[in-house]
C-alpha positions in Angstrom: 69.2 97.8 89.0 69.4 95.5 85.7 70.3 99.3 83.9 72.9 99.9 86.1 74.3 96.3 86.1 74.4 96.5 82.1 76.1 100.0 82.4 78.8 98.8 84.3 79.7 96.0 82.2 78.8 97.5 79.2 82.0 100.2 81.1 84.4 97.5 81.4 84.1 96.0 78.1 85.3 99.3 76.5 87.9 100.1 78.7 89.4 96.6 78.4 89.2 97.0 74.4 90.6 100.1 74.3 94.1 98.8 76.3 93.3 95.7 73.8 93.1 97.7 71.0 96.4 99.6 71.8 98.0 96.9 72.2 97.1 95.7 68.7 97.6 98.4 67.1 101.5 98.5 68.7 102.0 94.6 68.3 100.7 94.0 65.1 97.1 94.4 64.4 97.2 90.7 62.3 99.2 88.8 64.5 96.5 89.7 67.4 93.5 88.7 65.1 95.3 85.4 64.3 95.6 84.2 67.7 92.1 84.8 68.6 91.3 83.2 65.3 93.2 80.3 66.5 92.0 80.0 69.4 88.2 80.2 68.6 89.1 77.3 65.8 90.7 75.4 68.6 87.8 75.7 70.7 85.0 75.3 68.2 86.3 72.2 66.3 88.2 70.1 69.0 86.6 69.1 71.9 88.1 68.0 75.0 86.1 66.7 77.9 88.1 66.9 80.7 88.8 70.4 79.6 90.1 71.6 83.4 92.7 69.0 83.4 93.6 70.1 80.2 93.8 74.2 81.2 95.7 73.4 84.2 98.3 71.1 82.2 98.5 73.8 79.2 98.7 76.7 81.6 101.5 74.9 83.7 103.2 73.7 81.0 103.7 76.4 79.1 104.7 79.0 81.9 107.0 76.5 83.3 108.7 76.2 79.7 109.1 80.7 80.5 111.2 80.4 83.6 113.2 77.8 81.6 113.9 80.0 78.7 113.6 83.3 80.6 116.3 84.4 83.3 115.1 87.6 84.5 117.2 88.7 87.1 116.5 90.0 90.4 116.7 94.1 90.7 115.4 96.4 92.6 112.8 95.5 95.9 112.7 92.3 94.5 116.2 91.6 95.7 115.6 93.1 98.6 112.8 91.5 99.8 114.0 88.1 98.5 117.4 88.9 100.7 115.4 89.9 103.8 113.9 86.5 103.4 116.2 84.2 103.4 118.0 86.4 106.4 115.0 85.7 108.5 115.2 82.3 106.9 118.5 81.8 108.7 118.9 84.6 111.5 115.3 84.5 112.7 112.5 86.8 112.7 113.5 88.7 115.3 116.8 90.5 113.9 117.6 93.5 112.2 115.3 94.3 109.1 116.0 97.0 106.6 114.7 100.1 107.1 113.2 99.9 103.9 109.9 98.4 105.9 109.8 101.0 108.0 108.3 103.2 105.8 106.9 100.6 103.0 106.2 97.9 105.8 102.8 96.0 103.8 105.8 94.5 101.8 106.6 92.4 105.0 103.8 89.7 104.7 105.4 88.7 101.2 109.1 88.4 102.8 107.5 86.2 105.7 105.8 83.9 102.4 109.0 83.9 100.5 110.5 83.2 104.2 108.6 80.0 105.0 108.3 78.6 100.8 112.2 78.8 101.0 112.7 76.7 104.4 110.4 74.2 102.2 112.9 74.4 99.5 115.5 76.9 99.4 115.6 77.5 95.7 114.9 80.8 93.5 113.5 78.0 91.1 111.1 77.1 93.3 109.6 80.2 94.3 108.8 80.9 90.3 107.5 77.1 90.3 105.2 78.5 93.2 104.0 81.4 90.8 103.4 79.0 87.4 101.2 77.2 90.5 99.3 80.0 91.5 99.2 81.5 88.0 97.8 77.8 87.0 95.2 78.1 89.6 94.0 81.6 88.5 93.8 80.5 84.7 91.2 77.8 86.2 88.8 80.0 88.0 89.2 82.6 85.1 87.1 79.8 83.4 85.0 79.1 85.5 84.2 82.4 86.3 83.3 83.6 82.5 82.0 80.3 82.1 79.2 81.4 84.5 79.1 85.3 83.5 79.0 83.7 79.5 79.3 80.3 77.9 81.6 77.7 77.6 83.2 78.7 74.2 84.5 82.4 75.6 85.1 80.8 79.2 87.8 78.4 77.1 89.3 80.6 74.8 89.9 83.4 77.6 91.5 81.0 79.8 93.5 79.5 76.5 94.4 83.2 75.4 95.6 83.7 79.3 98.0 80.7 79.1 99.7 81.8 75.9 99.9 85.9 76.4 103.7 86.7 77.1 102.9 89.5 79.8 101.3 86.4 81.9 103.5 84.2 80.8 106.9 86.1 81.8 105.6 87.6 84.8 105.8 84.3 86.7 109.6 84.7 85.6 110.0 87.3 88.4 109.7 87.4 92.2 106.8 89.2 92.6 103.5 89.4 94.5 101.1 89.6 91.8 100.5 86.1 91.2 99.3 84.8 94.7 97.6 87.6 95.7 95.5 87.6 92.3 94.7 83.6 93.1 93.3 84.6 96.4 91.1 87.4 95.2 89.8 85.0 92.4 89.2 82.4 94.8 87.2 85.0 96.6 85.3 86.5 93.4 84.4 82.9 93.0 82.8 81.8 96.2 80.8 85.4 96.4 79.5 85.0 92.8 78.7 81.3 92.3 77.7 80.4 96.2 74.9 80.8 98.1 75.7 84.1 100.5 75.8 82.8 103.7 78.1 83.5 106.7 79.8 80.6 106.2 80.8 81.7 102.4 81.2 85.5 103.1 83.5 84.7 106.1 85.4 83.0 103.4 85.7 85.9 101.2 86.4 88.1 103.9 89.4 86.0 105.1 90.8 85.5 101.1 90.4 88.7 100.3 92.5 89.7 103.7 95.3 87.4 102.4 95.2 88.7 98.9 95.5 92.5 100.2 98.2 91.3 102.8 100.2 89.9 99.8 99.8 92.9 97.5 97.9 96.3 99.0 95.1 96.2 96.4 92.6 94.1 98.3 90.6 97.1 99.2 89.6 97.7 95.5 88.1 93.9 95.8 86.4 94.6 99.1 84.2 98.2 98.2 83.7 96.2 94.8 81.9 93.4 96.7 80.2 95.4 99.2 78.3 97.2 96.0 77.7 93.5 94.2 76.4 92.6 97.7 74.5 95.6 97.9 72.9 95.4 94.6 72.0 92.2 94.1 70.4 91.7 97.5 66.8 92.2 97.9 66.6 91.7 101.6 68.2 94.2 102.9 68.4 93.4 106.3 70.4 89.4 105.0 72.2 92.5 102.7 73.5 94.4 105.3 74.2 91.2 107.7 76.3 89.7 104.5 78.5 93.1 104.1 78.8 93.5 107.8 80.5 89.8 108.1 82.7 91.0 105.2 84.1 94.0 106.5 84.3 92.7 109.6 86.6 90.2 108.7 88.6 91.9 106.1 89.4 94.5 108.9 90.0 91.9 111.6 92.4 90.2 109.8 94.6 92.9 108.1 94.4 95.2 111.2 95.5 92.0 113.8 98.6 90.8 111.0 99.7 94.4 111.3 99.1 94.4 115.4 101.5 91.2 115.7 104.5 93.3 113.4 104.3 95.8 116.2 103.9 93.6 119.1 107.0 91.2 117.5 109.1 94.5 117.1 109.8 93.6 113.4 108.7 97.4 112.7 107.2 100.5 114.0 103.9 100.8 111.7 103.2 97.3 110.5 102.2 96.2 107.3 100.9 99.5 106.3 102.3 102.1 103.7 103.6 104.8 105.5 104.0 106.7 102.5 100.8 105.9 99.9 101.4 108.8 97.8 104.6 107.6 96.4 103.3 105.1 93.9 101.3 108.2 92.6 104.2 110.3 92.3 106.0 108.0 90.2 103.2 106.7 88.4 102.1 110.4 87.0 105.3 111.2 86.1 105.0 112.3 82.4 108.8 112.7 82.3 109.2 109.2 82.6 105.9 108.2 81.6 105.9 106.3 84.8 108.7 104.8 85.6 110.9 104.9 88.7 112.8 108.7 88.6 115.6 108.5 91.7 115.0 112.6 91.8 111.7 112.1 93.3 113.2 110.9 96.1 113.8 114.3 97.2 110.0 114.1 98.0 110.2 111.2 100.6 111.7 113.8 103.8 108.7 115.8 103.3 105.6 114.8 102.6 103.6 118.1 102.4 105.5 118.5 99.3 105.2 115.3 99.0 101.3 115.9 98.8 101.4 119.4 96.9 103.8 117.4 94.0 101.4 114.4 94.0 98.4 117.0 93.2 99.8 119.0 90.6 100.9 115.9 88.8 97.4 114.2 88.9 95.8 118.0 88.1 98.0 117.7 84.7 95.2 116.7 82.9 96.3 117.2 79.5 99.3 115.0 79.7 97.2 112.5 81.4 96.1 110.6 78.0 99.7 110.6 76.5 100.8 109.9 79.4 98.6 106.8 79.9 99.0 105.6 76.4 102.9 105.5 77.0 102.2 103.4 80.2 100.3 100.6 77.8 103.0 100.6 75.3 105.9 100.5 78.1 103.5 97.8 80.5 102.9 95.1 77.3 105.7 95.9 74.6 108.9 97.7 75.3 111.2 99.3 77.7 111.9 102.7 76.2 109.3 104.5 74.2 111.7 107.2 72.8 114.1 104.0 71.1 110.7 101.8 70.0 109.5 101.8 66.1 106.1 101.3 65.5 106.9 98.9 62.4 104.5 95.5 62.9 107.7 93.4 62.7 109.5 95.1 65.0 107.0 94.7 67.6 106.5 91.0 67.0 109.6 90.3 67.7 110.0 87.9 70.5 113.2 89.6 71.3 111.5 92.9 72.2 108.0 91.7 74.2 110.1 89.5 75.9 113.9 89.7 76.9 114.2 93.6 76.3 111.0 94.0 78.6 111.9 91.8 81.4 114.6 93.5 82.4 112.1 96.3 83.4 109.5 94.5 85.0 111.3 94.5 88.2 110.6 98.1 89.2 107.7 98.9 86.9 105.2 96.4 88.8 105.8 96.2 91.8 
């Protein structure tokens, strides 16, 4: 078990330094080593005792000096699902809403949040000070987390290297779900690694990691990922299969009962499901565009046998695959259009094209 354990992290480490090590090798192999440089001086030579206080303040701080230098504007679902919002903000709940979430209807649980945060405040500003809030929080149990899987030292220069990177950092300039629904599944990741398993504590992680896949449909990945740390670090199997039971259970309960109550409310006819899953793996696999969103696919959407067959031949592609993924890096961390980018060191530090040329893109690349 120990073996296996080791493999898998031993698995992760090398497939987050390879996307690191792309990434320095496009954005300037120095200026990366500097900043880890800096931070590990930082860390090693000052020390701060209320070091939590200080995270959240840093990580706050600095993201809320992004949405104040960074306008990204709205494009794509983003404006649509912000728009749908503040309609059922002022119409009601119960009017007409775009056909859009008909087909892509898990969507819907982050129009009814954006819904009830702007009837607290009805600002655009204060829906990104909601993300720098939630990305705060996740910086902090980023800590704490490594702080438990490691020590002290890399548990504060992760969490510092978090606040500062500019993906992070100019992500909480746009309307997305990423950053609440990645609070809630840390929140979750949390309570099943650092608290006793009990029912009290797994219920809890059954109902965060239902909010966080409500949000953003990824909560799935979370769930089989803690059934298996459940299943593998349990020697009792009979408490084992109890513990993964309570999970599921709950997971299920609560994302199958929201999507019930869209029904029943006749906001939509299939809830907050995807009726069309294949989609992101159309686009996503498209070695044309290296990924990006290609309006000719949506020839696709009226039938989805070919649909199916286009998805598979596209996956099958296997020696485009590694091009194609490098070219997703480079598009996902440093610029919008691989064919116009230089690989010059300069070039890619400047703040001009991480940031301001990239945002632009962001909208419909994330999402």
């Amino acid at each position: 078990m120990e073996k296996l354990n080791k493999l898998i992290y031993y698995f992760c480490i090398f497939i987050l330094s390879l996307i690191a090590l792309i990434f320095s090798l496009e954005n300037g192999i120095l200026f990366t080593i500097l900043s880890f440089i800096i931070m590990y001086v930082f860390v090693s030579k000052i020390k701060i005792k209320r070091y939590i206080l200080f995270l959240s303040l840093f990580s706050f701080i600095t993201k809320l000096i992004t949405i104040i230098i960074v306008k990204t504007p709205m494009t794509a679902d983003f404006v649509l699902m912000y728009d749908t919002a503040y309609h059922i903000l002022k119409e009601g709940i119960h009017t007409n809403i775009h056909s859009y979430f008909n087909t892509w209807g898990y969507q819907l649980f982050h129009v009814f949040y954006e819904a009830i945060a702007l009837s607290i405040f009805n600002s655009i500003t204060f829906l990104k000070i909601l993300n720098i809030v939630y990305s705060t929080i996740s910086t902090v149990f980023m800590y704490l987390i490594v702080r438990k899987l490691t020590s002290e030292k890399a548990a504060r220069i992760t969490s510092l290297l978090y606040s500062t990177l500019l993906y992070p950092l100019y992500l909480n300039t746009v309307l997305g779900n990423q950053q609440l629904a990645l609070m809630l599944a840390l929140i979750a990741i949390y309570i099943l690694l650092y608290k006793k398993n009990n029912y009290k504590n797994i219920l809890l992680v059954g109902i965060f990691l239902a909010l966080s896949h409500l949000e953003r449909n990824e909560g799935i990945v979370y769930l089989i990922t803690s059934v298996c740390y459940l299943f593998f670090t349990n020697d009792n199997l009979k408490k084992c299969i109890k513990n993964i039971f309570v999970l599921v259970i709950t997971f299920t309960f609560i994302v199958q009962f929201s999507s019930f109550m869209v029904i029943k409310l006749n906001i939509n006819d299939i809830g907050l499901k995807n009726d069309i899953p294949q989609w992101k793996f159309l686009l996503g696999f498209n070695t044309n565009t290296n990924g990006k969103y290609d309006g000719n696919d949506e020839v696709y959407l009226s039938n989805k046998t070919l649909l199916k067959h286009e998805v598979l031949n596209r996956i099958t592609s296997y020696k485009k695959l590694p091009k194609l993924f490098y070219n997703k890096i480079k598009i996902q961390f440093l610029y919008d259009d691989i064919d116009n980018s230089t690989n010059t060191s300069m070039n890619n530090l400047s703040f001009k094209n991480t940031i301001f040329n990239h945002v632009k893109y962001t909208n419909y690349f994330i999402i």
